[in-house]
DRENNUSE-284437 format. One record per residue: residue number from 1; residue in one letter; chain; x, y, z of N, C-alpha, C in turn. Coordinates in steps of 0.05 Angstrom, whole numbers. Layout:
N
<pos:NUM, code:A, unit:A, nX:X, nY:Y, nZ:Z, caX:X, caY:Y, caZ:Z, cX:X, cY:Y, cZ:Z>
...
END
This chain:
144
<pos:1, code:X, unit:A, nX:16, nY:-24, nZ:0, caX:0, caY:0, caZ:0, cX:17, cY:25, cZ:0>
<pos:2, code:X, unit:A, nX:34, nY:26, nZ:13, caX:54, caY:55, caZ:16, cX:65, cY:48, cZ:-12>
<pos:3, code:X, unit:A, nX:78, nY:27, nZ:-23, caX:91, caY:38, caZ:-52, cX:68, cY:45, cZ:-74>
<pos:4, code:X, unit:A, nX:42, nY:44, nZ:-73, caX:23, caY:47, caZ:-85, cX:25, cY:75, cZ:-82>
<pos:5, code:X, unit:A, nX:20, nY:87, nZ:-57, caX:18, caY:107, caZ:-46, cX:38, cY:130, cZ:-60>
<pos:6, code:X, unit:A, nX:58, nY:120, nZ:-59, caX:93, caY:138, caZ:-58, cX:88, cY:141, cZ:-86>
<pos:7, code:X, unit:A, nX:81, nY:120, nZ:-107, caX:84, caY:120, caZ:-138, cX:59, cY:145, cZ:-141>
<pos:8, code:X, unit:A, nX:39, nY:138, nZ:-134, caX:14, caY:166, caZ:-147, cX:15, cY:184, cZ:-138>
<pos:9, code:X, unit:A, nX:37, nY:194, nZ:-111, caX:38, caY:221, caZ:-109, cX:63, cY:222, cZ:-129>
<pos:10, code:X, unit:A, nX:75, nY:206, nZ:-135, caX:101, caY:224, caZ:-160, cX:91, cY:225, cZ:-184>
<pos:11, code:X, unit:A, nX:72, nY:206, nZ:-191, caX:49, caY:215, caZ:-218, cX:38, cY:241, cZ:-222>
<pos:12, code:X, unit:A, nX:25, nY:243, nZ:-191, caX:14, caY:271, caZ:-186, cX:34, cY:299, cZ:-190>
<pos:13, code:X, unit:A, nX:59, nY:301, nZ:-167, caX:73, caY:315, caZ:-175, cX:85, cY:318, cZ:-206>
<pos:14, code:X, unit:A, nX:86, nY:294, nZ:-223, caX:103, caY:299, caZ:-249, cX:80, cY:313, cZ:-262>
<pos:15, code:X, unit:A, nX:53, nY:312, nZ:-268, caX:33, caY:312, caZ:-283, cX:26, cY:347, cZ:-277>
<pos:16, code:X, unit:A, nX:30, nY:361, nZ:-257, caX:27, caY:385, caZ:-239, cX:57, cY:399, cZ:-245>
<pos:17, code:X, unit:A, nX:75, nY:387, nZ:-253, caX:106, caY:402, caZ:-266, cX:94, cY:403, cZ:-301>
<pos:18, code:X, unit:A, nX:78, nY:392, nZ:-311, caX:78, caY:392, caZ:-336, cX:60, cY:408, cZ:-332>
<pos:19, code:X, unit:A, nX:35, nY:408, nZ:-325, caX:18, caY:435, caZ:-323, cX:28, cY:459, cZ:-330>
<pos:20, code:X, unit:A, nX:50, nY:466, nZ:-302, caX:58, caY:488, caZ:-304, cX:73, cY:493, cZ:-325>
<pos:21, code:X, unit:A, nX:84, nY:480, nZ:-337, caX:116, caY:480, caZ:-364, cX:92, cY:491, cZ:-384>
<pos:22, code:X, unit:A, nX:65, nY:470, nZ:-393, caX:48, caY:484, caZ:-414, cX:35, cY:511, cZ:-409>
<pos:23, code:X, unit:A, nX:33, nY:516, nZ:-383, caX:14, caY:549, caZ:-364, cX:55, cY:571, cZ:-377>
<pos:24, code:X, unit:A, nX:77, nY:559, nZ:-366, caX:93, caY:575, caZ:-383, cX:100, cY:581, cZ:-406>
<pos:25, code:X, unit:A, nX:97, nY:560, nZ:-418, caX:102, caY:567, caZ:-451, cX:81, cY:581, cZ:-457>
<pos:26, code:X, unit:A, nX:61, nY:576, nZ:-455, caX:46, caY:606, caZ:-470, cX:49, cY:629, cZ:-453>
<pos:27, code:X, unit:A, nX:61, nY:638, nZ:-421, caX:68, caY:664, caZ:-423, cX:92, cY:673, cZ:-434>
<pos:28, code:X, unit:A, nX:109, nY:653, nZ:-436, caX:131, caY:659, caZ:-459, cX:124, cY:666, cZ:-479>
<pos:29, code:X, unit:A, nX:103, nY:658, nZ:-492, caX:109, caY:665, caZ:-518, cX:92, cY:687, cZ:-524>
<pos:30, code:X, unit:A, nX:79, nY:705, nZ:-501, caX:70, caY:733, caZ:-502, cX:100, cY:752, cZ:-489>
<pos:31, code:X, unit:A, nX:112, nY:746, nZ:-477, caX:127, caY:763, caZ:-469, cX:157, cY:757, cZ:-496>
<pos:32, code:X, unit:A, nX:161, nY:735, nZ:-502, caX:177, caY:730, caZ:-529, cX:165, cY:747, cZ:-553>
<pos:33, code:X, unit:A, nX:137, nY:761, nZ:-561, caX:137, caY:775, caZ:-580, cX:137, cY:804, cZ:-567>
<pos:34, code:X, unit:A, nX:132, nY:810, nZ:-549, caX:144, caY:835, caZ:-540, cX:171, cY:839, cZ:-535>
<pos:35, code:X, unit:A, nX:192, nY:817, nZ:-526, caX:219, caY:824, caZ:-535, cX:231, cY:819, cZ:-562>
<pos:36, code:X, unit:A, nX:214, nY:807, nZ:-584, caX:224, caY:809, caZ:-608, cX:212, cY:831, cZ:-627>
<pos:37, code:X, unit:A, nX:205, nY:847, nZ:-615, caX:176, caY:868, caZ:-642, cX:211, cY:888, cZ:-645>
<pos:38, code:X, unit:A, nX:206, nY:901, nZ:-667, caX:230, caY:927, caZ:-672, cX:242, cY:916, cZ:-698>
<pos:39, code:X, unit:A, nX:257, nY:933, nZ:-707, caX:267, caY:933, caZ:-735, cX:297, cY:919, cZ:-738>
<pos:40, code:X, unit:A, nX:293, nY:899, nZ:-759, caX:325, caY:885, caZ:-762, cX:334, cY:885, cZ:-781>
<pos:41, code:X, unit:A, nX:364, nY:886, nZ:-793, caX:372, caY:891, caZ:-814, cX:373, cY:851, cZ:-823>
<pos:42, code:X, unit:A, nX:370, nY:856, nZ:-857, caX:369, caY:828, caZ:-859, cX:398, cY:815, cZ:-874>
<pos:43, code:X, unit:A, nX:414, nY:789, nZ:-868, caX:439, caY:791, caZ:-895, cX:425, cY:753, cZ:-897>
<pos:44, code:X, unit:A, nX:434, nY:756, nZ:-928, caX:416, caY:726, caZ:-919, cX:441, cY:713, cZ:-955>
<pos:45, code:X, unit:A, nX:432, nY:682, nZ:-953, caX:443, caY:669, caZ:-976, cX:416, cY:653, cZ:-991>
<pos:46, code:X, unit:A, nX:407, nY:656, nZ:-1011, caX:383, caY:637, caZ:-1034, cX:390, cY:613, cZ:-1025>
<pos:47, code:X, unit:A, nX:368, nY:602, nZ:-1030, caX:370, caY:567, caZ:-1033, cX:376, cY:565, cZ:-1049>
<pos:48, code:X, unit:A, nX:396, nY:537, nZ:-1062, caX:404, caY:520, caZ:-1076, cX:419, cY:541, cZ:-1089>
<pos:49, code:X, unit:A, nX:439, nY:560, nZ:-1073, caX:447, caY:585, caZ:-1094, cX:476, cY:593, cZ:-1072>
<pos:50, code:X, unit:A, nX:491, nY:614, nZ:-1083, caX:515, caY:631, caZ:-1070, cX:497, cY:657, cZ:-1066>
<pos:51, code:X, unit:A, nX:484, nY:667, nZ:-1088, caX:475, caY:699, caZ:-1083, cX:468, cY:703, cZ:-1064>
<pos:52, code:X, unit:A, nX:479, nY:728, nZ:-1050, caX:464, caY:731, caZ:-1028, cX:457, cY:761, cZ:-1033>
<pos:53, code:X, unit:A, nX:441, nY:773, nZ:-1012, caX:422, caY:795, caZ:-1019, cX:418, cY:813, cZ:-984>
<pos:54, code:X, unit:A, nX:405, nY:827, nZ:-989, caX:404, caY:844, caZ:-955, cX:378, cY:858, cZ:-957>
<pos:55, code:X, unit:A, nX:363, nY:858, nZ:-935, caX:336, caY:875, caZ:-932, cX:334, cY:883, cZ:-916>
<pos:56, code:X, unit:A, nX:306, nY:886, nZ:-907, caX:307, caY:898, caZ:-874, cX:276, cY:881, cZ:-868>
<pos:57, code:X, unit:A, nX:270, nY:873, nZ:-841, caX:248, caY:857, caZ:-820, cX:236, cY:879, cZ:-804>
<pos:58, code:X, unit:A, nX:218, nY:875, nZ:-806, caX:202, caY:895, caZ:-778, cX:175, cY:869, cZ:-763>
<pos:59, code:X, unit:A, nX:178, nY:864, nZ:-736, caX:166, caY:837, caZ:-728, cX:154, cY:862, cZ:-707>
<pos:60, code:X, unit:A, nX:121, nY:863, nZ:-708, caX:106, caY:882, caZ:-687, cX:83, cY:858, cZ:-683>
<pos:61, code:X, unit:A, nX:82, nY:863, nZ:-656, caX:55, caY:839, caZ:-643, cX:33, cY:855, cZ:-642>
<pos:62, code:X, unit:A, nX:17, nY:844, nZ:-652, caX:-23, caY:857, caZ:-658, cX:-32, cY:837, cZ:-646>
<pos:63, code:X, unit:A, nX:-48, nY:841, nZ:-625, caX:-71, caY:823, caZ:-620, cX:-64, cY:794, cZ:-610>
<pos:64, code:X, unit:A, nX:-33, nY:792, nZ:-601, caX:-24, caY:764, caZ:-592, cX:-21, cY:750, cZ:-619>
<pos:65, code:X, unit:A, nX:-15, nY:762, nZ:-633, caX:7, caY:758, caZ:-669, cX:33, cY:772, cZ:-666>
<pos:66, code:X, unit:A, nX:50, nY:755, nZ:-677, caX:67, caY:774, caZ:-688, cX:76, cY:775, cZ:-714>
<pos:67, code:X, unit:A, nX:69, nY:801, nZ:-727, caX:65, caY:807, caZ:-754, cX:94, cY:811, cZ:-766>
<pos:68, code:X, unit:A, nX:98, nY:801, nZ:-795, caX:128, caY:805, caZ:-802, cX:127, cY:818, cZ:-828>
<pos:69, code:X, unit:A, nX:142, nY:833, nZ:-833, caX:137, caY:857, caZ:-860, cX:173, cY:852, cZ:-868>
<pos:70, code:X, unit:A, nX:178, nY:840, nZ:-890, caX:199, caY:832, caZ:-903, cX:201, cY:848, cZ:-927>
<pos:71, code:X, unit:A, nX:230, nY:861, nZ:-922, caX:234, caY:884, caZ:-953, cX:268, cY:872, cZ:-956>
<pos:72, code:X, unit:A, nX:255, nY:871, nZ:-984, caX:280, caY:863, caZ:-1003, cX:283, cY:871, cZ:-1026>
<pos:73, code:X, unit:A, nX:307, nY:890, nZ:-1032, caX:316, caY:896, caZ:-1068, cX:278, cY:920, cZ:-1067>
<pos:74, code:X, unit:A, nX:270, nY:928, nZ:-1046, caX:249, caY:947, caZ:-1072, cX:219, cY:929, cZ:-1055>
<pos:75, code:X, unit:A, nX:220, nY:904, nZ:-1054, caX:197, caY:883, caZ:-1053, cX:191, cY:876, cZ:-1026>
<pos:76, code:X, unit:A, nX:158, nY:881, nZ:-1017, caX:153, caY:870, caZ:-996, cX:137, cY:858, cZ:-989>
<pos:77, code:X, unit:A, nX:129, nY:835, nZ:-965, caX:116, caY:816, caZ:-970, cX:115, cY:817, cZ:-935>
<pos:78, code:X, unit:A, nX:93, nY:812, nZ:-933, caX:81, caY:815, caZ:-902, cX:79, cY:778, cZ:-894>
<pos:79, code:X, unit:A, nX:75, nY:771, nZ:-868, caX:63, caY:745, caZ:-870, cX:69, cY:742, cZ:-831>
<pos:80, code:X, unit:A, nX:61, nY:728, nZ:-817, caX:58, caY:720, caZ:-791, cX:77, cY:695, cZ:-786>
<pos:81, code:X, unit:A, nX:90, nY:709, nZ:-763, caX:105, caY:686, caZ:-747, cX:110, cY:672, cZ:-729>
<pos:82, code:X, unit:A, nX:101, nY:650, nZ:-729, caX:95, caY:626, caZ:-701, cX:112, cY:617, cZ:-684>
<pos:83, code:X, unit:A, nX:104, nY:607, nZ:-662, caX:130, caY:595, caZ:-656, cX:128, cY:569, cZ:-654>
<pos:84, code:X, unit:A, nX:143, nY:549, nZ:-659, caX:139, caY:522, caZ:-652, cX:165, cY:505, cZ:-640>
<pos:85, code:X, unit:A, nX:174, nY:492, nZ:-631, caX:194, caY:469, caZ:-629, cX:201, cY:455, cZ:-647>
<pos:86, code:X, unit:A, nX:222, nY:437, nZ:-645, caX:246, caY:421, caZ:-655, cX:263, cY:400, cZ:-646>
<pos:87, code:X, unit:A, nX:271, nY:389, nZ:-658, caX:282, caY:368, caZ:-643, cX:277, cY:345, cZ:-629>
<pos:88, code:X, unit:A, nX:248, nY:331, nZ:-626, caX:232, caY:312, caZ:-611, cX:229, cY:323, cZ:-580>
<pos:89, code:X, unit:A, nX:241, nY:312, nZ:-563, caX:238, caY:317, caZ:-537, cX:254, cY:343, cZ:-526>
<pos:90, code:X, unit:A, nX:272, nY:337, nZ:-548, caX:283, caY:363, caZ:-533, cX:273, cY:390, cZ:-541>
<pos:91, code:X, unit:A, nX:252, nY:396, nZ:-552, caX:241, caY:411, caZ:-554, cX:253, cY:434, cZ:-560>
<pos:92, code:X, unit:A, nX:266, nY:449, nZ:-580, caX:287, caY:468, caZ:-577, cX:257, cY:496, cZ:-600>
<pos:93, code:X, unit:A, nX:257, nY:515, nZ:-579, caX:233, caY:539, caZ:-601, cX:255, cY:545, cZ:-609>
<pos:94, code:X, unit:A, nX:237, nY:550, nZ:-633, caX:239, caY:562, caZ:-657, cX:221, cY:584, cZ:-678>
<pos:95, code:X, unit:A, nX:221, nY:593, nZ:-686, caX:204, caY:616, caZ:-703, cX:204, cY:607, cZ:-728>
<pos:96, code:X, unit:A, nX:182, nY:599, nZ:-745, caX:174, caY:586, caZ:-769, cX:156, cY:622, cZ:-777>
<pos:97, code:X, unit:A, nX:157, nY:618, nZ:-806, caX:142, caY:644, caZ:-828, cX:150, cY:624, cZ:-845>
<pos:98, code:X, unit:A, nX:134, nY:635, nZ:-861, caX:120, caY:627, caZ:-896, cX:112, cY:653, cZ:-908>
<pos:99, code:X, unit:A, nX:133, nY:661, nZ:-927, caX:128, caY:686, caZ:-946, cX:129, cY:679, cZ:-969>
<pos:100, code:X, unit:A, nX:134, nY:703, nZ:-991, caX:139, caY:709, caZ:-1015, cX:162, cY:727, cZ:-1016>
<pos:101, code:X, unit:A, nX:174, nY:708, nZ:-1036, caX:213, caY:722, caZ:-1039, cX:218, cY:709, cZ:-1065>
<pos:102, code:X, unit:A, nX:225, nY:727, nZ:-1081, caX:238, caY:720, caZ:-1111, cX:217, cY:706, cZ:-1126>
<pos:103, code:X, unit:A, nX:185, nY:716, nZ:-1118, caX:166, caY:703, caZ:-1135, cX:171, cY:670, cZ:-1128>
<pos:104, code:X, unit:A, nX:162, nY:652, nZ:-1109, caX:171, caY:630, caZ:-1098, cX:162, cY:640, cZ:-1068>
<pos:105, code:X, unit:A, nX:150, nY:613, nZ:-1060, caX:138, caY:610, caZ:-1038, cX:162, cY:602, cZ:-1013>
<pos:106, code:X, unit:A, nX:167, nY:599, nZ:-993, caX:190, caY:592, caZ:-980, cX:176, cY:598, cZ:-952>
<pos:107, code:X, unit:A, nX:196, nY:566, nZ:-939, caX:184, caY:563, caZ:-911, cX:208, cY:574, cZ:-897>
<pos:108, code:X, unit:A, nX:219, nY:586, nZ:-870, caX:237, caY:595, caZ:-860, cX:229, cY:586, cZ:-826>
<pos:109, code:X, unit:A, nX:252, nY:574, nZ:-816, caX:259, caY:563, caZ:-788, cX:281, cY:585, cZ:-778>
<pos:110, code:X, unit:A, nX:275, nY:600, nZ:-759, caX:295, caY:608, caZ:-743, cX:297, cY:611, cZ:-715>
<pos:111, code:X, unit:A, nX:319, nY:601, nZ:-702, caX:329, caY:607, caZ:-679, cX:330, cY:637, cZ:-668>
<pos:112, code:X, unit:A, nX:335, nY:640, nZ:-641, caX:348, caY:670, caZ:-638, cX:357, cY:667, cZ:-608>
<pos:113, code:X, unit:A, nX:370, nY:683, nZ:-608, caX:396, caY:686, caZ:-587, cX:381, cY:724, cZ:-580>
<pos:114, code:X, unit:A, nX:402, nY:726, nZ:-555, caX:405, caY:758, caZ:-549, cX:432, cY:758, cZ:-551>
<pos:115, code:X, unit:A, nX:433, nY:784, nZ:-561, caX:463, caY:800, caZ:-571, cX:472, cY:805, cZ:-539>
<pos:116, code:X, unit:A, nX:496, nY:821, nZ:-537, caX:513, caY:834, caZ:-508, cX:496, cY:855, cZ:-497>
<pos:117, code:X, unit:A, nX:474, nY:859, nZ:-516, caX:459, caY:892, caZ:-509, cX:431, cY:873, cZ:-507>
<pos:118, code:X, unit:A, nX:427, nY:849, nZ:-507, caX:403, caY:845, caZ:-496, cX:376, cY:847, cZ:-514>
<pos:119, code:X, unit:A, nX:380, nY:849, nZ:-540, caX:367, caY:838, caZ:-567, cX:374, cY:821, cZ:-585>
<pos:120, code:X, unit:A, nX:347, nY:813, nZ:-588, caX:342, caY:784, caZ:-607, cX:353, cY:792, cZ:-632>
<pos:121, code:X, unit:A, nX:371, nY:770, nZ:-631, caX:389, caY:765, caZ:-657, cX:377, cY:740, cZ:-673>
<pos:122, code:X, unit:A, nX:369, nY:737, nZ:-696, caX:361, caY:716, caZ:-712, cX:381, cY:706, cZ:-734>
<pos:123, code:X, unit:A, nX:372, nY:678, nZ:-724, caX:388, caY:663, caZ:-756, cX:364, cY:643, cZ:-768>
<pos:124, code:X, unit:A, nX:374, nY:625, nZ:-795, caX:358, caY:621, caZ:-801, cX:362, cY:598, cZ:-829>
<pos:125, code:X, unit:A, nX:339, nY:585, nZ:-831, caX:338, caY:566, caZ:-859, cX:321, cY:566, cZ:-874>
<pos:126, code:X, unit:A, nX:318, nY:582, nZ:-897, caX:296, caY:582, caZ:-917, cX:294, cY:552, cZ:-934>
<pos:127, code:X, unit:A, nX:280, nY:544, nZ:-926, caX:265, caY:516, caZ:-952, cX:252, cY:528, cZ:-977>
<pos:128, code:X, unit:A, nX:257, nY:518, nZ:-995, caX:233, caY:508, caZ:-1021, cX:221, cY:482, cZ:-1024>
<pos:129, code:X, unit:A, nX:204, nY:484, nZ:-1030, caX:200, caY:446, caZ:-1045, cX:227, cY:434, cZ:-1062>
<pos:130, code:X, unit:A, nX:232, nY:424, nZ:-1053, caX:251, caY:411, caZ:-1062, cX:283, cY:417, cZ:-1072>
<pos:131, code:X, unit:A, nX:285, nY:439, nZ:-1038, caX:310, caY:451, caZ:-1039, cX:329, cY:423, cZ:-1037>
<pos:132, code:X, unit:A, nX:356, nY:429, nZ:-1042, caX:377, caY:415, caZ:-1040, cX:396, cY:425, cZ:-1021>
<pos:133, code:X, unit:A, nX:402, nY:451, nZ:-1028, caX:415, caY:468, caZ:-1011, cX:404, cY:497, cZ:-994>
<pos:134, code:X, unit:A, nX:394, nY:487, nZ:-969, caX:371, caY:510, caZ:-952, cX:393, cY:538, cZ:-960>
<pos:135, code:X, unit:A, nX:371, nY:556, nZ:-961, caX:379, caY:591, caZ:-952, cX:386, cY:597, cZ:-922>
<pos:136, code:X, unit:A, nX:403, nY:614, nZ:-928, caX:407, caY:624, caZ:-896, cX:397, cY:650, cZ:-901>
<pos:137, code:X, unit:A, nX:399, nY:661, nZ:-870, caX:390, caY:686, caZ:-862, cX:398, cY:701, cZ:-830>
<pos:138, code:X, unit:A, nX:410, nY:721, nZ:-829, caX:415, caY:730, caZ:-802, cX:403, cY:752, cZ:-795>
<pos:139, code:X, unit:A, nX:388, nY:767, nZ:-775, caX:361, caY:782, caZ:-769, cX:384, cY:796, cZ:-746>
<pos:140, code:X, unit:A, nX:391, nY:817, nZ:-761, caX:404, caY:834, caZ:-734, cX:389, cY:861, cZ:-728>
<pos:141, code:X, unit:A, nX:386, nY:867, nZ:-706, caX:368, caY:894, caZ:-682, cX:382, cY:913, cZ:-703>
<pos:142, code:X, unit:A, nX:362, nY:931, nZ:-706, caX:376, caY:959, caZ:-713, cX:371, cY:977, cZ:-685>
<pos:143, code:X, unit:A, nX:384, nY:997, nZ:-691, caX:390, caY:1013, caZ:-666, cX:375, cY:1044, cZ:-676>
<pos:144, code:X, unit:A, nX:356, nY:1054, nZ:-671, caX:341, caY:1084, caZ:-686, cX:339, cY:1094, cZ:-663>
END
């Protein structure tokens, strides 16, 4: 009876740590778009390519969204960015968008870090259908 006992209160306690981990990730990820909203300069490399190219990001949260306005060469293309995980268990977030770039649809995965000054620095992997070789991308804070 006591090891019956001992086992369903550590059921209990484990099941009550997971609670809370899911009650935190979603306040993370309201206080994660308020430390990522502001303007970033963009340097990035094409898929299945060397060219590389430079724009500028502006990521502002509306309504528990956070909205992404991508300018490149002249061209801009708005679209929303999620956050999700990686990796199976280990769960590593990440920031997924789906825009329009070079007439071509493209899915983009990125990480982000804080710089020495305490802003979100982004990197990144643009997909196509049937890339071979992913695009990169680095999302650095401008300073105005």
């Amino acid at each position: 009876m006591r090891m019956f006992l001992t086992i369903l209160a550590m059921l209990l306690f484990a099941n009550s740590g997971h609670s809370a981990d899911a009650d935190r990730e979603r306040l993370d990820e309201e206080s994660l778009r308020g430390y990522m909203t502001g303007e970033y300069d963009l340097i990035g490399r094409k898929s299945d390519s060397t060219a590389t190219y430079t724009g500028h990001v502006t990521l502002r949260e509306e309504k528990g969204v956070l909205k992404v306005t991508r300018t490149i060469d002249g061209n801009t293309d708005k679209c929303v960015a999620r956050f999700d995980t990686v990796a199976g268990t280990d769960r590593i977030p990440v920031l997924r968008m789906h825009f329009h770039f070079d007439g071509k649809e493209y899915d983009a995965t990125y990480r982000w870090q804080s710089d020495p000054d305490n802003y979100p620095r982004f990197t990144g992997y643009l997909y196509l259908s049937g890339t071979k070789s992913a695009g990169l991308e680095a999302l650095f804070p401008t300073h105005n």
